[in-house]
Structure formats: structure tokens, C-alpha cells
KEKOLMI-351864 format. One line per field, with one value per residue (C-alpha): x, y, z; residue in three letters; residue number from 1. Coordinates in Angstrom, 1 decimal, padded with zeros to 4 digits. Example, Ala and Ser with C-alpha at 12.3 -4.5 7.8 and 13.67 -1.06 7.14 Angstrom:
BEGIN
X 012.3,013.7;
Y -004.5,-001.1;
Z 007.8,007.1;
aa ala,ser;
i 1,2;
This chain:
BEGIN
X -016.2,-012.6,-013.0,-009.3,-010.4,-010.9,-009.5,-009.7,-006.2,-005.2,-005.7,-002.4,-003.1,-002.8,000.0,001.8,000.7,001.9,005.3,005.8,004.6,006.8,010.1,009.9,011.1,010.6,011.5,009.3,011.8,012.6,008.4,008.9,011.3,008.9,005.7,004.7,002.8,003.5,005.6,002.4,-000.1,002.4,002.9,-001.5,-001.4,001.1,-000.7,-004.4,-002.6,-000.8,-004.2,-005.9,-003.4,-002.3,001.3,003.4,006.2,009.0,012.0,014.4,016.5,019.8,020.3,021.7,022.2,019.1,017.0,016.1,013.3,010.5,010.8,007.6,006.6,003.5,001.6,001.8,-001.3,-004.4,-005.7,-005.0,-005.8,-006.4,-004.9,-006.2,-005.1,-007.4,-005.8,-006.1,-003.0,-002.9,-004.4,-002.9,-004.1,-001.8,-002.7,-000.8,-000.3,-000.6,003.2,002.0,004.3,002.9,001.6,000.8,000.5,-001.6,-001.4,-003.6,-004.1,-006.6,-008.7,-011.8,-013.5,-012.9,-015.7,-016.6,-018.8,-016.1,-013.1,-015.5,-015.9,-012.0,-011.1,-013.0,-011.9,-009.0,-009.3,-010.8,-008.3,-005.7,-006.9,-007.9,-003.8,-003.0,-005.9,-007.1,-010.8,-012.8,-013.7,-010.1,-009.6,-009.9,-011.0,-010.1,-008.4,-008.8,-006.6,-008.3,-008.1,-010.4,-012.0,-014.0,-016.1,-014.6,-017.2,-019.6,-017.0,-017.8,-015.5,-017.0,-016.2,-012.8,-011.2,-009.5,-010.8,-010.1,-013.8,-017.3,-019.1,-016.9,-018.9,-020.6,-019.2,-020.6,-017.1,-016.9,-020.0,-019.6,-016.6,-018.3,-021.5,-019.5,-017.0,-018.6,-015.2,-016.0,-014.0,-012.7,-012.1,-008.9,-007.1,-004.5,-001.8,-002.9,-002.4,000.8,002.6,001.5,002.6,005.9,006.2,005.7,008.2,010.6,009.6,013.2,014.2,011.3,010.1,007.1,006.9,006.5,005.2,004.0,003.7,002.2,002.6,001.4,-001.9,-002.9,-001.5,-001.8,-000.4,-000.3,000.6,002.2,002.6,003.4,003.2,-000.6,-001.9,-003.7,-007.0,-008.7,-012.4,-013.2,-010.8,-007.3,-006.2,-006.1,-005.7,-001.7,-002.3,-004.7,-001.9,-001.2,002.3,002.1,-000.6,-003.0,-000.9,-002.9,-005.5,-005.6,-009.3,-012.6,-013.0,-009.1,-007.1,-005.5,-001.6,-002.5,000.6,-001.3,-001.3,002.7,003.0,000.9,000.9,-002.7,-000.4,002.7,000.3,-001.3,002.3,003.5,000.4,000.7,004.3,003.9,000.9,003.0,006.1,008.5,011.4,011.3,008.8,007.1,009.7,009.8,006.3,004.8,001.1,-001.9,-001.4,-004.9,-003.2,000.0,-000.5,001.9,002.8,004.5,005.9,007.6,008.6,010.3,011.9,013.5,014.6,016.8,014.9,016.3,013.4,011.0,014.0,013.6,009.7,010.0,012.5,010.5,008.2,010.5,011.3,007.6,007.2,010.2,008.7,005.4,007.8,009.5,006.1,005.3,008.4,008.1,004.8,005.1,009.0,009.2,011.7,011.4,009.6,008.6,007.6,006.2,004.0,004.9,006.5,008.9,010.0,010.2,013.7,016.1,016.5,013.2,013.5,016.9,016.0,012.7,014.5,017.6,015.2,012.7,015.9,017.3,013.7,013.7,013.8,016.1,018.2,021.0,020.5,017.0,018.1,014.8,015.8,013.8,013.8,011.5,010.3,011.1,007.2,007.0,004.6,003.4,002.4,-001.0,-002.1,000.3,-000.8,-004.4,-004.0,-002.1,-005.2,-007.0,-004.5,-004.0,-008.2,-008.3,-009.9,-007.4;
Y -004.6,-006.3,-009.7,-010.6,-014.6,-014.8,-017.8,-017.2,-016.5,-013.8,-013.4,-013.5,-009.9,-008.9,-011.2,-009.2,-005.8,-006.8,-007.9,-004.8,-002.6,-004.3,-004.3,-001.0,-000.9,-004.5,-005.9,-008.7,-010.9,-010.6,-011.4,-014.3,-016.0,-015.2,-016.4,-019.4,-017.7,-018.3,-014.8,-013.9,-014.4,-012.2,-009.4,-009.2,-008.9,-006.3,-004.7,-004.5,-003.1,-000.1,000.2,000.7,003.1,000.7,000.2,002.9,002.0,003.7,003.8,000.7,-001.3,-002.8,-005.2,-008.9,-008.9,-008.2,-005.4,-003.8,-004.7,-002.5,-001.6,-001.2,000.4,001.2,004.4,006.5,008.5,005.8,005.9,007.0,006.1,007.1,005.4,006.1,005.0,005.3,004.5,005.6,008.4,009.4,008.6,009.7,010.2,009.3,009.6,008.0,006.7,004.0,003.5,003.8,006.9,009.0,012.7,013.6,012.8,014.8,013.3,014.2,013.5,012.1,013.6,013.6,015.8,013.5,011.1,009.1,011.8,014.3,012.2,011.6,014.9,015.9,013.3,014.6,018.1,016.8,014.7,017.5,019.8,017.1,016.6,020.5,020.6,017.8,019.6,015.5,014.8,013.0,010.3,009.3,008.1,004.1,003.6,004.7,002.0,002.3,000.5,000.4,-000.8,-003.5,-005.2,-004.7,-006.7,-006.3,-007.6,-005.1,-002.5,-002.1,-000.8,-002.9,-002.1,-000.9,-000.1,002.8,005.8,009.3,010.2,008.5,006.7,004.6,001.3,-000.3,002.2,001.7,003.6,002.3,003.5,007.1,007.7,006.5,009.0,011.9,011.6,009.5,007.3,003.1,002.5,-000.7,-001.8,-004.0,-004.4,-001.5,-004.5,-006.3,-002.8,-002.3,-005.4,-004.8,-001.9,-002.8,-006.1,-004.1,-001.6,-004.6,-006.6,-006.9,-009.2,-011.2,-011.9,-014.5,-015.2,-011.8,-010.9,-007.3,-006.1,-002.9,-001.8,001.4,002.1,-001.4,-004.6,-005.6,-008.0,-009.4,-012.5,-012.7,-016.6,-017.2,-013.8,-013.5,-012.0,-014.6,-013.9,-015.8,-016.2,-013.4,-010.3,-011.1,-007.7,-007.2,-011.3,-011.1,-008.7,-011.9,-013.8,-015.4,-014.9,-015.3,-017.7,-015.5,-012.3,-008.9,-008.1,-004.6,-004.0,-006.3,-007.9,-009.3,-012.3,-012.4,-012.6,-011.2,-009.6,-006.4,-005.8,-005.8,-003.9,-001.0,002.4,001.7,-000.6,001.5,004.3,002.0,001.3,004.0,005.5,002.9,003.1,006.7,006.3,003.8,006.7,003.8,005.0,008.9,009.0,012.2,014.3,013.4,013.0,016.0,015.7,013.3,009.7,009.8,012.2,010.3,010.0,008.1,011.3,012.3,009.5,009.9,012.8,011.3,009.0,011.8,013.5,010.3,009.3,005.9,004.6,005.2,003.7,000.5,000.6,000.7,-002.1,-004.2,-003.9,-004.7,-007.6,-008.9,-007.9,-010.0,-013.3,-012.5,-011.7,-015.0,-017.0,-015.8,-017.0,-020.3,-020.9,-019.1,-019.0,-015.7,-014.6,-010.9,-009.0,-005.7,-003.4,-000.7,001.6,004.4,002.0,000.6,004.1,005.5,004.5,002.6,000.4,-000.8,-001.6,-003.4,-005.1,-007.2,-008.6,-009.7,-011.4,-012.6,-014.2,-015.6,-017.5,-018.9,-022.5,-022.6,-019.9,-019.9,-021.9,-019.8,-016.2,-013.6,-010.0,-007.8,-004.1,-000.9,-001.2,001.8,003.0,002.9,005.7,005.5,001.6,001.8,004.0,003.2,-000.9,000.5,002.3,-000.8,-003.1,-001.5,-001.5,-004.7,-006.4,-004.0,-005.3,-005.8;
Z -023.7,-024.5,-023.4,-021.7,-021.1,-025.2,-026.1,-030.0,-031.4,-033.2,-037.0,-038.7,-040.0,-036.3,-035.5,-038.2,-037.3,-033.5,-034.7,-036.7,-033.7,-031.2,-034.1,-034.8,-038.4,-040.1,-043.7,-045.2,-045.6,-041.5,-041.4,-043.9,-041.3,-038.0,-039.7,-041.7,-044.4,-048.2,-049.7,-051.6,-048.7,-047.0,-049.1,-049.5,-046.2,-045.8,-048.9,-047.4,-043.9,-046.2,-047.9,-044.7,-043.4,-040.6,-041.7,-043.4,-045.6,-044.8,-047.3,-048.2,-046.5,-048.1,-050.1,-049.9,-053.8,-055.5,-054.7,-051.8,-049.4,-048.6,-044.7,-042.9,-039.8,-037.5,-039.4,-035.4,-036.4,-037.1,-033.8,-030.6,-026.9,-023.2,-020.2,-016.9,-013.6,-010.9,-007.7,-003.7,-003.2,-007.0,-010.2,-013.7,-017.3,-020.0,-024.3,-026.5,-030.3,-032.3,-031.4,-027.5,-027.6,-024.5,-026.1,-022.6,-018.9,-016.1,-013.0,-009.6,-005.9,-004.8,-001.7,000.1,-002.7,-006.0,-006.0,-009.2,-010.7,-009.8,-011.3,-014.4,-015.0,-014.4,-016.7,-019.6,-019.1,-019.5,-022.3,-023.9,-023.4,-024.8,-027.7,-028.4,-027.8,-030.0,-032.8,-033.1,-033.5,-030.3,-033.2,-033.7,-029.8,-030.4,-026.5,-023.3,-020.9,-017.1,-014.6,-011.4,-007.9,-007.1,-006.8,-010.0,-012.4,-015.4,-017.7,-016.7,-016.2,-012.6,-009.5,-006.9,-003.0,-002.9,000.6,001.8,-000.8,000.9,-000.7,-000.7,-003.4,-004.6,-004.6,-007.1,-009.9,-013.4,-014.6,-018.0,-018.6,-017.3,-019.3,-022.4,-021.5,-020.8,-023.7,-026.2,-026.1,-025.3,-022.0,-021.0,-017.2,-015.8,-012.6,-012.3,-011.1,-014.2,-016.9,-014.7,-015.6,-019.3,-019.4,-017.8,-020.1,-023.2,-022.3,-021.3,-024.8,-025.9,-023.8,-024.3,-020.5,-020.4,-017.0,-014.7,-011.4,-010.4,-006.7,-005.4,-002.1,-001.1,000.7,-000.2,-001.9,-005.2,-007.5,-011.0,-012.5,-016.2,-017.8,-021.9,-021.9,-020.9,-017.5,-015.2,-014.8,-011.8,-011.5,-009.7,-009.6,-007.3,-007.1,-003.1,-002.6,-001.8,001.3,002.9,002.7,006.1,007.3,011.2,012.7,015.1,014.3,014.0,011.0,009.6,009.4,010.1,007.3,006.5,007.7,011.4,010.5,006.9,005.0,004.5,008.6,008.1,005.1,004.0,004.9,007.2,009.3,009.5,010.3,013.3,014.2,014.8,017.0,018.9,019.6,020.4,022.5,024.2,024.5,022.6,020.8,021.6,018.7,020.6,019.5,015.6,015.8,017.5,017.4,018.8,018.1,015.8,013.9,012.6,008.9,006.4,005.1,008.7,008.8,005.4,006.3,009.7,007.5,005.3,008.1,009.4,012.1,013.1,014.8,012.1,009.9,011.7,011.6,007.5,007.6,010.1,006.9,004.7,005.9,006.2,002.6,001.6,003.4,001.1,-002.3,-001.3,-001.0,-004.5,-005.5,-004.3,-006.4,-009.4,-009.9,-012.3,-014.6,-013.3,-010.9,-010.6,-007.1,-006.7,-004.8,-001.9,000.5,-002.2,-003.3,000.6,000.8,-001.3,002.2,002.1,-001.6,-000.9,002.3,001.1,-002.2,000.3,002.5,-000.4,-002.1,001.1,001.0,-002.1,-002.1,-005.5,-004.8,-006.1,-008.8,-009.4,-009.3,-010.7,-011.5,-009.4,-010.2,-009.9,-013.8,-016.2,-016.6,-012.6,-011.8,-015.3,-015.9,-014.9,-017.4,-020.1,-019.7,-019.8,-022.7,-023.8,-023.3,-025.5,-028.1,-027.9,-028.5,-031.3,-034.6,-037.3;
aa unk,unk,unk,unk,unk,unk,unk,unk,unk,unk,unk,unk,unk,unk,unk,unk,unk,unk,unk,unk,unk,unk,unk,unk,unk,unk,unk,unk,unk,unk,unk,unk,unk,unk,unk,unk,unk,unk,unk,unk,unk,unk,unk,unk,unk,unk,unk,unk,unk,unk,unk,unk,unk,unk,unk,unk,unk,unk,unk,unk,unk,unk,unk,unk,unk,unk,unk,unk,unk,unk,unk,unk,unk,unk,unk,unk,unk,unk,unk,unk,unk,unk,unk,unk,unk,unk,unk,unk,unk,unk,unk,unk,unk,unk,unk,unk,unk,unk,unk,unk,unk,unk,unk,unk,unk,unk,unk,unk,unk,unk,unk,unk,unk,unk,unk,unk,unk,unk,unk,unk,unk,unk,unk,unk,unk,unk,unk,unk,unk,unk,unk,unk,unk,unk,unk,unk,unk,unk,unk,unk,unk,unk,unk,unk,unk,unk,unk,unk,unk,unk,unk,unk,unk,unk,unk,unk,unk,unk,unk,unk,unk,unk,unk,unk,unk,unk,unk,unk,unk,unk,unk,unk,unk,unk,unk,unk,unk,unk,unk,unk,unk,unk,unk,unk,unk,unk,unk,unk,unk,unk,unk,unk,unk,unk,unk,unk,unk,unk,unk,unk,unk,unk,unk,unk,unk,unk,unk,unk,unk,unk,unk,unk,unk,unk,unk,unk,unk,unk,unk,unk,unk,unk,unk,unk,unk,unk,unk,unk,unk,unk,unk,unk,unk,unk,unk,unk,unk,unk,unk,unk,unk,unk,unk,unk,unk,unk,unk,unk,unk,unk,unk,unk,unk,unk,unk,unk,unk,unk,unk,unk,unk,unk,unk,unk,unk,unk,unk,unk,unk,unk,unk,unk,unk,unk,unk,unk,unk,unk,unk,unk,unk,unk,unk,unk,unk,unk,unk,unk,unk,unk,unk,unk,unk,unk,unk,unk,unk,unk,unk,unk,unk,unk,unk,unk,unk,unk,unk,unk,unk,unk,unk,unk,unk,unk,unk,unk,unk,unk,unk,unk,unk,unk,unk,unk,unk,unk,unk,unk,unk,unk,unk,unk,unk,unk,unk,unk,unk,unk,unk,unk,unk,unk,unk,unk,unk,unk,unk,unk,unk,unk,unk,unk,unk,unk,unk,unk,unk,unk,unk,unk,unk,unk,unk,unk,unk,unk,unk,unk,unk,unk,unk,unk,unk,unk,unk,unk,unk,unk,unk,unk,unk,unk,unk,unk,unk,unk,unk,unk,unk,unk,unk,unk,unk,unk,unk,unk,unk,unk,unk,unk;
i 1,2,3,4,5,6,7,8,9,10,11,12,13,14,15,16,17,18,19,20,21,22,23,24,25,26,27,28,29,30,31,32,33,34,35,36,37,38,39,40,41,42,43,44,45,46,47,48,49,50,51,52,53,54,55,56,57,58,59,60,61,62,63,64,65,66,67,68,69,70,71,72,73,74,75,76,77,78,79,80,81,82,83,84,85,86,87,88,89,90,91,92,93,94,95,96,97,98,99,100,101,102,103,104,105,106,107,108,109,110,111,112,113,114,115,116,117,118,119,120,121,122,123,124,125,126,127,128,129,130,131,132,133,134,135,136,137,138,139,140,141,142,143,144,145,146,147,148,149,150,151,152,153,154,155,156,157,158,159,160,161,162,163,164,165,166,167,168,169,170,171,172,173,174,175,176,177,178,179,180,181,182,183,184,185,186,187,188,189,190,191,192,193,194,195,196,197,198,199,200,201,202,203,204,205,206,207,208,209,210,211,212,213,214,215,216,217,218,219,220,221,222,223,224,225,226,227,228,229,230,231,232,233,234,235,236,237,238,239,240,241,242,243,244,245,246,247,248,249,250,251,252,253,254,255,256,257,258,259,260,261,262,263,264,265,266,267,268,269,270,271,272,273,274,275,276,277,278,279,280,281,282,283,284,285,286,287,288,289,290,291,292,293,294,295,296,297,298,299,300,301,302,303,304,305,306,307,308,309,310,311,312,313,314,315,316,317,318,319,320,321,322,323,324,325,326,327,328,329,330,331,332,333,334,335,336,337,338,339,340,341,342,343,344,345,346,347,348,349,350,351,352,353,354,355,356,357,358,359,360,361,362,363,364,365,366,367,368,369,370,371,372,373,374,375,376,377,378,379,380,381,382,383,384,385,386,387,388,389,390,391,392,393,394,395,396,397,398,399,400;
């Protein structure tokens, strides 16, 4: 099992390999001025990862006056990887290269049907069928990563009791272990905020952002820290901690075991769902007519649809939301103080209002705005970070 709390730093052989990897296309001499390593150390170095088929070279750049550096760049064919997302609505399985190019992406809905052993087993269909496609050898996957909802165990590559799965069984899921039994491929367990914002940072890594901040918010809430670059591991998994955060003294819970006044019973689908039936039961806003069906049977999915169809009081039950969310967004803020923050989930891509709306608020909440301005956005992986960070993970504890 990767061991993300490892405090051991990397060997400069890795450092070096990273660099390259995250460049592109490198010279030495451009290594020579990131690295304090002797020219000779270096170029062994470089050597034994050529030797080993890690780096390729790959021509000649030009030249300042004498001759021409060797360029090197990441050989895209060593090893390859798996990145799977396993989340509430939909989960997603992604394979990529040594360059973290995605070769392919099959993504599914989750229903009442896909248990573990059921996901298992679709999973490795599908990783079989992949790499038939790609005619690549089950002995040349590196690992599989998995980005999961929580809360999980990491260590022993356990989901524990995660809330709100459309299908039984999912508690106390030796996953990592499965995968590894039905494919013969090690698997290795993090929090699917957590592969998220790793996925998101890596695709980001130009602008060299240290200091990030991930939020989810879909069927439940989840969140991720990033500082120096590293993901902030508590001591047990925080995945679902943001939606316990209190924002109104004695305000409602969403389900037995959360807070009264947690953010989760403001924003998540489950409480816009249990909004809106009780509006309706309570014949508010005309909601019978955009919502024609028993109060029990209002599902976020309605609701969307509402929403599409430009119903203004389902408009304002969104941005009532929204506006909670912001408050939450802005308490993060006020402790952590990121350079960037990414959303996502269904509620922030239900309407570019919503999306709008909570970083308005959460900004006009921040104790050092102006002066402290973040950039919020909808990441470019979006749908895709879970299982490209995942994937990520694994490339990143790899022995070099």
C-alpha cells in the first residue's frame, strides 16, 4: 500500500524524473540550474534512467555556442495505470500513460444493482477489454488508483460506512483487495476529494499553485486540502467533515447522525430534495404544477429537470443553496486562505447561477477581501479528476 504520510523525501533520481515528467521536454543544462547535483552526478543519473527505459532522449536542442544539448523526455510507454472513481451518482474508469495521457475513459451510473462485488467485477471487464484494445500486457499496469467516497481506511484499503449508496453492501469494503484478486493489479485507496485536487493541481502545474482547496457538492460534501503542494491528511479520513460544519445554531440536520445547523442540510441534493417535498406538501410556490407527482417522490433529478425548464421557484430554492454554500466556501477561506479553489459536483454544474452566486457571497465573506482575492473556477479535469488524481497517486509513490 502507498504510504501518503511518508515523510522520507524523494531520491534525487525521482526528483529528476518528476521534473522531466512535469517539463515536458528538458535539456540537462535547464536540470543543472533546478538541482544542486555536480554535472557528472547528473548526467549518471540521467544515464541509468535512459538505461532503464524511464527517460527517452529525444533529439537536440540548440545551441548557445558549443554543441548541442541532449533533450530528454518521459519514455510514455514504461508503465501504465488505472484510475477509478467510485462515487454515489456516477463512477468513472480512466487508463493512462506514463505521461498521465488518458488512453481511455468509461464512465457509469450508479444504481441500486452495482454493489461492490458487482462494481468489481465491471471494472475488470473493463480493464480487460482496455487493455485487449490497447494490445498491452496485464503485467505492464503499474497499479490501479481508486478515489473513493468515505470514509475509508486507507492503510488497509478499506471503504468504511459511506452514506447515501443507491445499492447495499457498501460497508466495511476490503476494495483494494478485490481489485487486486480479480485482476492481479496492486490497488491503492485515497479520498476521491483528495485524487480530485491532484488531479486538478497536476493538470494546473504551470502555474505552480501550492496552496489549493477542492469542494464537492453533489449528493454529499466533500473537500480537500492542498499546502507546499502536498494534500493534508488528518488522522482519520476528513472527506464528509465540511458538510458537519455548523452554519446556523439549532438549524435542521439532514439525517440522524449529522450536526443540527450542519452545512450539508443546506446544500446537497438530500436537502434540496427534502425541500422541495416539503414545500410542495405545504402547496408553496405553485410547485404542484412543475412538480406533478407525490411529495415522496421528488427526486433531484425532477428537480433538475424543473430547473431546466425555468421554473423560478425551484430557481430560488437552488440559489437559497447557493448562498449557504458560499457562507461554508467563505469559512474555509478564512482558515486556510488558498491560492485557488476548485468546485464541483451536480449542484455546482446545475446552473451557472448557483456557481456564480456562492463565490459572490463566499468572497463578500472573506475577511481580506480585497486585498486577498483566490481564483475560484470549475477545474479543467472536472468530471475527470477523481480518476485521473487516482491514477496520479500511484504515479507519483512509484519506485525510481
Amino acid at each position: 500500500m502507498l504510504n501518503q504520510r511518508t515523510s522520507v523525501l524523494p531520491s534525487p533520481k525521482k526528483m529528476i524524473y518528476h521534473r522531466i515528467a512535469e517539463q515536458g521536454i528538458v535539456s540537462k543544462a535547464e536540470l543543472l540550474a533546478d538541482f544542486s547535483l555536480t554535472s557528472s552526478t547528473l548526467t549518471r543519473l540521467l544515464e541509468e534512467m535512459v538505461d532503464e527505459k524511464l527517460l527517452l532522449g529525444s533529439g537536440l536542442g540548440p545551441s548557445s555556442g558549443g554543441r548541442k544539448p541532449i533533450l530528454y523526455e518521459i519514455n510514455s510507454a514504461y508503465g501504465y495505470f488505472f484510475g477509478l472513481d467510485i462515487s454515489r451518482r456516477h463512477s468513472s474508469l480512466g487508463f493512462f500513460d506514463m505521461r498521465m495521457n488518458p488512453m481511455s475513459f468509461t464512465r457509469w451510473r450508479m444504481d441500486e444493482a452495482m454493489t461492490p462485488s458487482e462494481l468489481v467485477e465491471y471494472v475488470s471487464t473493463n480493464m480487460r477489454s482496455i487493455l485487449n484494445d490497447h494490445r498491452i500486457e496485464s503485467h505492464q499496469v503499474i497499479g490501479v488508483g481508486i478515489g473513493a467516497v468515505g470514509p475509508l481506511n486507507r492503510e488497509k484499503g478499506l471503504i468504511l460506512k459511506p452514506l447515501y449508496f443507491p445499492a447495499p453492501g457498501w460497508t466495511d469494503v476490503p476494495i483494494c483487495q478485490m481489485i487486486k484478486d480479480k485482476t492481479g493489479i496492486p490497488a491503492h485507496l485515497e479520498n476521491g476529494a483528495n485524487t480530485a485536487l491532484i488531479g486538478e493541481q497536476w493538470s494546473m502545474r504551470r502555474e505552480n499553485l501550492q496552496h489549493m482547496l477542492y469542494v464537492h457538492a453533489g449528493v454529499g460534501l466533500r473537500s480537500a486540502m492542498m499546502s507546499n503542494g502536498q494534500i493534508v491528511h488528518g488522522s482519520i479520513d476528513m472527506e464528509g467533515a465540511i458538510g458537519q460544519m455548523i452554519i446556523q445554531t439549532d438549524g435542521p440536520r439532514l439525517n440522524d447522525g449529522g450536526n443540527y445547523g450542519a452545512l450539508e442540510a443546506f446544500v446537497s441534493v438530500q436537502a434540496l430534495e427534502k425541500l422541495a417535498q416539503s414545500h410542495v406538501k405545504m402547496g408553496r410556490g405553485n410547485l404542484m404544477n412543475a412538480l406533478p407527482m407525490p411529495p415522496e417522490q421528488i427526486r433531484y433529478d425532477t428537480l433538475l429537470h424543473a430547473l431546466m425548464q425555468g421554473n423560478t421557484y425551484i430557481m430560488e430554492l437552488f440559489l437559497q443553496s447557493a448562498v449557504h454554500f458560499g457562507i461554508g466556501l467563505a469559512n474555509l477561506l478564512n482558515m486556510f486562505h488558498p491560492e485557488a479553489i476548485i468546485l464541483g459536483g451536480a449542484l455546482i454544474n446545475s446552473n451557472e447561477r448557483f456557481y456564480q452566486t456562492a463565490i459572490e457571497i463566499a468572497r463578500k465573506n472573506t475577511y481580506y477581501y480585497p486585498d486577498y482575492q483566490p481564483v475560484f473556477s470549475k477545474g479543467e479535469l472536472r468530471e475527470d479528476a477523481v480518476a485521473t488524481g487516482a491514477a496520479l497517486m500511484v504515479w507519483k509513490g512509484m519506485t525510481i
